[in-house]
N, C-alpha and C positions, 0 to 999 in steps of 0.2 A: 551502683548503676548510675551513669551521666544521664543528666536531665538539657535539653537544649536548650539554647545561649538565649537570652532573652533579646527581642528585637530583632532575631533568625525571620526570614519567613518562614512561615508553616507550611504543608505541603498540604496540594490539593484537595478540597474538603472539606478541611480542619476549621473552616471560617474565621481562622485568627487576622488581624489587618497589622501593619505596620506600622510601628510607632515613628512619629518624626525624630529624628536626631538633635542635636543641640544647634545645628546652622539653621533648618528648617523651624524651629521653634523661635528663634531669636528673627526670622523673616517673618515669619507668621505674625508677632506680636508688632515689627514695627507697620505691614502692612497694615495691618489694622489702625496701627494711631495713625498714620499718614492719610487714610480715609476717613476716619473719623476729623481730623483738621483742616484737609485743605477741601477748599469750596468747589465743591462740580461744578455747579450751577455758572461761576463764574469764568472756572476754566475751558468749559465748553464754550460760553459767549464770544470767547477769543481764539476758536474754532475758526478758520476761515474755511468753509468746508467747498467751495469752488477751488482753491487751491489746491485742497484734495485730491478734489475726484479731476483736476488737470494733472496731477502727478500717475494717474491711473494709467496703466495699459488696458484697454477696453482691447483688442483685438486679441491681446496675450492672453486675457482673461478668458474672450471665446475660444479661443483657441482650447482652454484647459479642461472647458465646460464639454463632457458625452453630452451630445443634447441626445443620441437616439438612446441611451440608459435613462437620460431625463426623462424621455417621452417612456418609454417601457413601465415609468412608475406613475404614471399619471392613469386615473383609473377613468376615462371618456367617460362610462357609461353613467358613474356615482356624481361625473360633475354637470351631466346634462338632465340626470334627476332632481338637481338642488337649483336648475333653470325653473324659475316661472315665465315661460313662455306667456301664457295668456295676459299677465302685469306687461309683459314687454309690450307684446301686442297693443295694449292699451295705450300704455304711455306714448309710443309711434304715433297714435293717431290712424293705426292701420285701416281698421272700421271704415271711419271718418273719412280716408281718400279711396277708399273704394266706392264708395258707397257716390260720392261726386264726380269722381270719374267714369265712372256709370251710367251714372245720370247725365252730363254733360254728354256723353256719347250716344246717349241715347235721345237727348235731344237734340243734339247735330243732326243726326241723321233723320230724326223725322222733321226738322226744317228744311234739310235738303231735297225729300220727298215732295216737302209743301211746295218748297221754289220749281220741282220739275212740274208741279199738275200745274201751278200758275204759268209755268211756260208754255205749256200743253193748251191751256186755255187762250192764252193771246197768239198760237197759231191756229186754233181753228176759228177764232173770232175773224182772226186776218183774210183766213178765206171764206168764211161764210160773207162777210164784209164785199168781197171783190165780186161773189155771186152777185150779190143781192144790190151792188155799187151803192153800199152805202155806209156811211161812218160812224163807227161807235161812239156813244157820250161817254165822255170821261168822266170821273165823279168829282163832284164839287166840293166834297167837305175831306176833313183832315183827321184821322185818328188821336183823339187828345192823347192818348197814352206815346203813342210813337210819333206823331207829327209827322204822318208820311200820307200821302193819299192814298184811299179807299179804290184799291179794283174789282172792279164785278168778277164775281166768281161764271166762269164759263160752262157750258156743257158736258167739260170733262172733267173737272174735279165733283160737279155737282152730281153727274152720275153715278159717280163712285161714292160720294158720301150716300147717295139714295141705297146701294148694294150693301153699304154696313148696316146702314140704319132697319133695310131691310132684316138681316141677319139678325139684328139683335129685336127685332118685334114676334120673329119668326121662333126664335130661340125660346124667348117669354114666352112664347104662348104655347108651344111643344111640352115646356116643361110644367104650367097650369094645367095644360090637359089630361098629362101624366098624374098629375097628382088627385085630380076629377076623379080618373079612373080608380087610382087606389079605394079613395074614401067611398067609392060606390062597391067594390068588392070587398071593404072591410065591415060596410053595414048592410053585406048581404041584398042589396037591390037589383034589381035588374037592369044590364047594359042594354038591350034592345033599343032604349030609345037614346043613345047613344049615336045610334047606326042608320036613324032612319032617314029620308030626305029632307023632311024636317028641320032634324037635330043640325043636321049638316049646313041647312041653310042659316039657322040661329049661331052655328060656329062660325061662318063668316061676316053675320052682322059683328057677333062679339070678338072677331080679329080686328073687324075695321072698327069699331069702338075703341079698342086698346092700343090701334096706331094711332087713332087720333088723340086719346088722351097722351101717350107717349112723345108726340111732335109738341103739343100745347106745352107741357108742363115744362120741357125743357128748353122751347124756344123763348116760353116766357120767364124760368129762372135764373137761364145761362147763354140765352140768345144764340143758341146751339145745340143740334141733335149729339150723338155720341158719334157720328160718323161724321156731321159738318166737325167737329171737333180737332176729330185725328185728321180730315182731313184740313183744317185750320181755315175753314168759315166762318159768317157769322149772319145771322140774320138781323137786318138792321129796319129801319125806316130812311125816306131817302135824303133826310137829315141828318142820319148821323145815330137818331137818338133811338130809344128801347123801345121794344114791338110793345111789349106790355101783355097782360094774359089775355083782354077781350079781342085784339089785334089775332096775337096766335094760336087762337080759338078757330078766329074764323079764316084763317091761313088754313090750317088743319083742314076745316071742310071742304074749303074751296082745293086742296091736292085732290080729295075723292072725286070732285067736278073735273077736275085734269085728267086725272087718270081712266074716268067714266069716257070719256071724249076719242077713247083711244089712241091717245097718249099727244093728242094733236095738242094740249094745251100746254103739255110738257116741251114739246118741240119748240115751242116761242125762244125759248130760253135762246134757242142759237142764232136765233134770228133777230132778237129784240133790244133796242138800243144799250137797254143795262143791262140787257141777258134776265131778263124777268120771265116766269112762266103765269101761266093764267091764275094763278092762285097768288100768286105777287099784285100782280094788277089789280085782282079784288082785294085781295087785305090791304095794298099800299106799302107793302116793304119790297128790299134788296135783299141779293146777299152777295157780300165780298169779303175776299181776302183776305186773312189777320195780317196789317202790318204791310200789306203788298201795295208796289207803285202799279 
């Protein structure tokens, strides 16, 4: 029985491989010494490889290129899982211009609001002025921070800062009240006196004690309520310089003498040269404008 020819292929299977022939053997060895001799290093350096990639057809190449078999093998979803989005996010800065673009737009717009109540104010001064034919003082001193002069805050930004500062004294003390009441139902006492005309009358001394401390503390820390604030007042002296706390103390009482009067002391403000209300007059301060001519 014939056994087959050595260097045959084998058929299917069999896992036999192909032996090289004698032309493939004598290639193999000289390629070998031809690498082992000659220098890559240097024949690459005399690579001009701009010359190259000008001898290229780049259009013929696209032309060759499936791109939509390319895209078919591209797996979106495995390469947008190996995204670190949040690092990108980081590195953009994305945060960082949000966050001041924001912020600048948000305080555009509430200088825009400040510029319209300041507007607001020098046309009712304009007509209260024509009534009463008389001309408002301009203010004499200069804001060291902006070097623009100081205008009197008018009737109308000022009553609107009075309606926030309102809200937020009104808010304080709704929510103290609330909390009165728990700790009286948590240790079992009785509400009764709570309720009675009394109690009611002690609630409003202890409203008007915590507006006054509320106007003090902030006119003498920040020379501004929470409401002169937003709406960009300032309570000053009519120098320029800081109320101070014994000043805002007695600003504070002397508004309960205003508002006691039936609001006649308040009204000054639209009538009176620097727009002062009677509790101005007695403490000796202003208020104007941040920053406004």
């Amino acid at each position: 029985m014939s056994t087959p020819a050595r260097g045959r292929d084998a058929g299917p299977g069999q896992g036999q491989r192909q032996e090289p022939g004698l032309i493939g053997r004598v290639a193999g060895a000289v390629t070998g010494r031809m690498v082992g001799v000659v220098p890559i290093e240097a024949v690459l350096d005399n690579v001009d490889v701009n010359a190259v990639l000008d001898e290229v057809d780049v259009n013929r190449l696209l032309e060759r290129i499936d791109l939509d078999r390319l895209m078919d093998r591209v797996d979106v979803d495995a390469l947008l899982d190996r995204v670190d989005v949040e690092r990108i996010v980081d590195r953009a800065g994305i945060p960082q211009i949000v966050a001041e673009t924001t912020g600048h737009l948000a305080g555009g717009t509430l200088d825009l609001a400040r510029a319209r109540l300041a507007d607001a104010d020098r046309l009712a001064a304009r007509i209260t002025d024509r009534v009463t034919l008389r001309r408002r003082t301009r203010p004499a001193w200069r804001d060291p921070a902006t070097g623009l002069p100081q205008a009197y805050a008018g009737a109308v930004s000022r009553l609107l800062a009075w309606l926030v500062d309102l809200g937020v004294v009104l808010a304080a003390y709704a929510g103290a009240d609330a909390v009165l009441h728990l700790l009286v139902d948590a240790f079992g006492l009785s509400g009764t006196w709570l309720t009675d005309q009394g109690a009611r009358l002690l609630a409003a001394v202890a409203l008007g004690a915590w507006a006054a401390v509320y106007a003090t503390i902030c006119v003498a820390v920040a020379e501004a309520t929470v409401g002169k604030w937003l709406v960009g007042l300032r309570v000053q002296r009519p120098d320029g310089t800081a109320v101070g706390p014994a000043r805002a103390l007695v600003r504070a009482a002397a508004f309960a003498l205003s508002t006691s009067l039936g609001l006649a002391g308040l009204a000054l403000i639209a009538f009176q040269r620097r727009s002062r209300g009677l509790h101005d007059l007695i403490a000796g301060t202003v208020v104007v404008h941040v920053g406004r001519r």
